[in-house]
C-alpha atoms as a printed R data frame, in Angstrom:
   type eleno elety resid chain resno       x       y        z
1  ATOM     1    CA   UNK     A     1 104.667 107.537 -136.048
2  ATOM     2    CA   UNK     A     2 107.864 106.206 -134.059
3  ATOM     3    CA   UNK     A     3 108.370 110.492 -133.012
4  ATOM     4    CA   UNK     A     4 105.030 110.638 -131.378
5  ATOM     5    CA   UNK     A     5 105.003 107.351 -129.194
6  ATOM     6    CA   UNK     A     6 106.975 108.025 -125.499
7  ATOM     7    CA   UNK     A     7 107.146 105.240 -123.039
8  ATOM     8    CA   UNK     A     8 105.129 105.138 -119.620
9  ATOM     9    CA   UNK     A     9 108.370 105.091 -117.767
10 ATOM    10    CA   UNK     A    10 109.516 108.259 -120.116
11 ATOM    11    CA   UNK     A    11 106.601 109.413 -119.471
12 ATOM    12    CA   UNK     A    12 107.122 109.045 -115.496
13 ATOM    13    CA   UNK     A    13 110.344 110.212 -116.022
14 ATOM    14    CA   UNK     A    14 109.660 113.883 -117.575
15 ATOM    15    CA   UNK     A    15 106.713 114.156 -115.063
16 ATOM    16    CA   UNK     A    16 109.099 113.306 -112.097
17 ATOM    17    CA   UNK     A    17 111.548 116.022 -113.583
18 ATOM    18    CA   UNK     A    18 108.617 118.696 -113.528
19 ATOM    19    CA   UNK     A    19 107.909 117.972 -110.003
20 ATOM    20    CA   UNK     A    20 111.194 117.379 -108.365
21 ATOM    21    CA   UNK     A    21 113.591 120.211 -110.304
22 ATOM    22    CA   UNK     A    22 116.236 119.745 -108.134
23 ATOM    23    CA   UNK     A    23 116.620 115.637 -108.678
24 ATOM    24    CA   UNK     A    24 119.840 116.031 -110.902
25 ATOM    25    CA   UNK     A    25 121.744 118.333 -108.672
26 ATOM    26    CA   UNK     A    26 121.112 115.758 -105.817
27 ATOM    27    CA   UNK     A    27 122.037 112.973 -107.839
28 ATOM    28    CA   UNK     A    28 125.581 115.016 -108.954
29 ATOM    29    CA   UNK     A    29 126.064 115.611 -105.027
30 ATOM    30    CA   UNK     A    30 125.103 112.473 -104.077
31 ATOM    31    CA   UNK     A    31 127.786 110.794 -106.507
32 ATOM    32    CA   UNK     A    32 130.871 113.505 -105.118
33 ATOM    33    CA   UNK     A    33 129.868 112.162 -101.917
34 ATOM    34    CA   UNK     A    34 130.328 108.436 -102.848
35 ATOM    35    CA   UNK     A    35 132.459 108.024 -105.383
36 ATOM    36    CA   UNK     A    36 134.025 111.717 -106.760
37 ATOM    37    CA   UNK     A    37 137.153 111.283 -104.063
38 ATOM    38    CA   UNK     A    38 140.517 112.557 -103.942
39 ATOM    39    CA   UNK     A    39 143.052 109.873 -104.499
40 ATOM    40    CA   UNK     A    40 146.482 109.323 -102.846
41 ATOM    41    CA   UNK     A    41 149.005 108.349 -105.327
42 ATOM    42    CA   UNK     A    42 151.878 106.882 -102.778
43 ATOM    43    CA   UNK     A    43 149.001 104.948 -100.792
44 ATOM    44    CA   UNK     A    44 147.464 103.510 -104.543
45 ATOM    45    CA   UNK     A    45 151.741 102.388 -105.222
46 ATOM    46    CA   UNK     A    46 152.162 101.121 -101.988
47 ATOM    47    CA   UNK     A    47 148.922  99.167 -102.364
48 ATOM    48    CA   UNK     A    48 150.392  97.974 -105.342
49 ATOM    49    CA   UNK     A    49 153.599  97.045 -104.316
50 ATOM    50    CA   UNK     A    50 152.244  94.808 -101.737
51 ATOM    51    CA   UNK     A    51 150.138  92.911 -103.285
52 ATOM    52    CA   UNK     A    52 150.428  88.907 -103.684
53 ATOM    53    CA   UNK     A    53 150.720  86.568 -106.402
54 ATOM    54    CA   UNK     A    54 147.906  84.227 -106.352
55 ATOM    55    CA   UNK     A    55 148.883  80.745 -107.839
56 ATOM    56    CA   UNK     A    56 146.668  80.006 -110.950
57 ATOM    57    CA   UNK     A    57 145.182  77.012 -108.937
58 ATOM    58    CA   UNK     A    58 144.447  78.072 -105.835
59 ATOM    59    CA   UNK     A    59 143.895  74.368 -104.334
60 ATOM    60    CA   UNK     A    60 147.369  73.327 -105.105
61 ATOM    61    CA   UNK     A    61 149.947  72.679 -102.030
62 ATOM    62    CA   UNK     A    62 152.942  74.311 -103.664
């Protein structure tokens, strides 16, 4: 019985699909646009050389 039963939002979800074919390339090109960039390994170390201890309480005058 659990094989037969889909979900209203599955069910919204395959329909969408059907209508909009193209939603998953957009969402792929939408993503290299955002977050799929090239990254600078000297800029990342030099990043990471200059960073700053923080002191575990941050309050404290020492």
């Amino acid at each position: 019985m659990a094989d037969q039963y889909t979900s209203e939002i599955t069910q919204f979800l395959q329909k969408f699909k059907t209508e909009h074919p193209d939603i998953e390339q957009r969402q792929r090109d939408g993503r290299a646009r955002l977050w799929d960039r090239p990254q600078d390994s000297e800029l990342a170390e030099g990043f990471k050389q200059a960073r700053v201890r923080q002191n575990p309480y941050v309050y404290q005058n020492n």
